[in-house]
N, C-alpha and C positions, 0 to 999 in steps of 0.2 A: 392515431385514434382507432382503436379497435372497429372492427365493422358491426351489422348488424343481421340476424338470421328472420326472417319473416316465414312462420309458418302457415301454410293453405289447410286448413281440417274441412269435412265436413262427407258429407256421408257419398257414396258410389253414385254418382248421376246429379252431384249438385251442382258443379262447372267448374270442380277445381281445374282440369285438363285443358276445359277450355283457357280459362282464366290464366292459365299460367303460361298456354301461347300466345294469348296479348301481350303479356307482359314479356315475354322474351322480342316479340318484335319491339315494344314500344323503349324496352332499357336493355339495350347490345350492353354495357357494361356491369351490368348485377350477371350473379352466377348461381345458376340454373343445374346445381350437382344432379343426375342420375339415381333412382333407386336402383337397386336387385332385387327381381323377382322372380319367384319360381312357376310364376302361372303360365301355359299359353298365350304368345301373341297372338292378338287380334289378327284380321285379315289388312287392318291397313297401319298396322304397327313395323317400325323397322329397328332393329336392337340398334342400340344406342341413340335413341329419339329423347325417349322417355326413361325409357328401363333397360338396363342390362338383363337380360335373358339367363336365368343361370340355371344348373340343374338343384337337384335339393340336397344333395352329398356336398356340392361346392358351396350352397349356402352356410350349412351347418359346418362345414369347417371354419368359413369363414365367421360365423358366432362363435367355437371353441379358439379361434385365434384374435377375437375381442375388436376386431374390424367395423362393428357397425355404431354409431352413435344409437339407432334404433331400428328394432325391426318388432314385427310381429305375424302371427296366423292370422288371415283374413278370410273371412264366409268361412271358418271352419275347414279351409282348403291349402292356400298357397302363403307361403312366406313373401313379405315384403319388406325390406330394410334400408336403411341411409349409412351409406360409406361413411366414418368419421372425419377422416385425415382431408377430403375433398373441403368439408364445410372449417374446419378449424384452421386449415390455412387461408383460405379464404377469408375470415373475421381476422386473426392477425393480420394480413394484408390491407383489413381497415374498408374490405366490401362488404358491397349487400348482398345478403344470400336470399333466393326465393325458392323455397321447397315445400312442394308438396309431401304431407305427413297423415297416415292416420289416425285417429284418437288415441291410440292405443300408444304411440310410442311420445305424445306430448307428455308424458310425465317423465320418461325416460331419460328424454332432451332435456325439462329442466333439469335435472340431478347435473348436468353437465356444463351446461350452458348459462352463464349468468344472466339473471333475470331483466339486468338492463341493456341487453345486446339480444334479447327474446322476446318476438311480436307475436304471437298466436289470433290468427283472424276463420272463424267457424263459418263456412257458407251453408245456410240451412234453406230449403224449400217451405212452400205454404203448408203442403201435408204431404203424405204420403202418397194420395193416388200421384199427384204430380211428378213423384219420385220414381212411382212403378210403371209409368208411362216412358219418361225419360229411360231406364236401365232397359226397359222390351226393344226400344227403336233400336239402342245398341247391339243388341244378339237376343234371338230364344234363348228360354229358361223354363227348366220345370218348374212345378208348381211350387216342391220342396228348396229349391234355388231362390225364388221367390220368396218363400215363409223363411228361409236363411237370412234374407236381404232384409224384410220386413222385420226381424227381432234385430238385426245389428244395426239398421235404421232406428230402432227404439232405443236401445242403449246408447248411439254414438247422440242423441238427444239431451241426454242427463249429461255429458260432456261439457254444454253451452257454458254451464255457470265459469268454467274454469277458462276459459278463453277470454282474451282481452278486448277483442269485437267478435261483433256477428253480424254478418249480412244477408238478407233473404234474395234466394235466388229466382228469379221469377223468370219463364218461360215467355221466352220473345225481347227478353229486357239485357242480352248481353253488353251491350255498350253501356249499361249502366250500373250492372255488377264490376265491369272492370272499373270504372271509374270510381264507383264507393271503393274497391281496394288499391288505387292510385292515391286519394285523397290522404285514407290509413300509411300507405306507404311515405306520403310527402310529409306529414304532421312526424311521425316516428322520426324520420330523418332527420329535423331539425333539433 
């Protein structure tokens, strides 16, 4: 039985990162592929956690050599992409994949990926301020960083319709965001 790909979307600060270190403690056997990206790590970031670290020559070969299921430009800045051959052997082998994606490369995925072996779950906040409060505790930001964040927070909005759940992310409520995305995960499964 082919596996299944479960996508995390939803905008910078809404708890995909969180949400997907629950899930990697609570299921050691679902697989947890790695982006590429070309941004700076964080001060408490360590390559290969989350992201491979790459430079932007090694990215863009690796898009002229057809390596990625999806990637895209994000805030106008850094490239971020999904290895293919991680996730496809992976679904042949009949597992559950959980990756985090941004909006931008959910259409991408579908072209690839069959639609009954593809879960897309959008985690969205109440509004904005909550959004801009959440990405400041992470690191300063100009002001222009900010009105970057604030338009791609509006467009990755108009995304919802196209996603198969949404969950609202609400601050101080993580045990209960993961569990709305366990629930999604256990219903999909069956």
């Amino acid at each position: 039985m082919p596996g299944k790909l479960f996508l995390i979307l939803g905008s910078s600060g809404s708890g995909k990162g969180t949400v997907l270190a629950k899930l990697r403690e609570n299921y050691p056997d679902f697989v947890f592929p790695l982006s590429c990206t070309t941004r700076p790590r964080r001060p408490k970031e360590k390559p290969g956690e989350v992201y491979h670290f790459i430079s932007r020559d090694e990215f863009e070969y690796k898009i002229e050599q057809g390596e990625f299921l999806e990637y895209a430009v994000v805030h106008q800045d850094h490239y971020y992409g999904t290895l293919k051959d991680p996730i496809l052997k992976a679904l042949e082998d009949g597992k559950t994949v959980v990756r985090e994606v941004d909006v931008q490369g959910l259409r991408s995925i579908r072209e690839i990926i069959p639609k009954e072996q593809l879960v897309s779950i959008f985690l969205t906040v109440p509004d904005w301020e909550t959004l801009q409060e959440r990405i400041l505790k992470r690191a300063a930001m100009s002001i222009e960083e900010i009105e970057r964040r604030y338009t791609s927070y509006l467009q990755e909005l108009t995304w919802i319709p196209e996603c198969d759940y949404v969950i609202e992310s609400v601050s101080g409520e993580i045990e209960k965001l993961v569990a709305d995305v366990e629930v999604i995960l256990t219903k999909e499964e069956d």
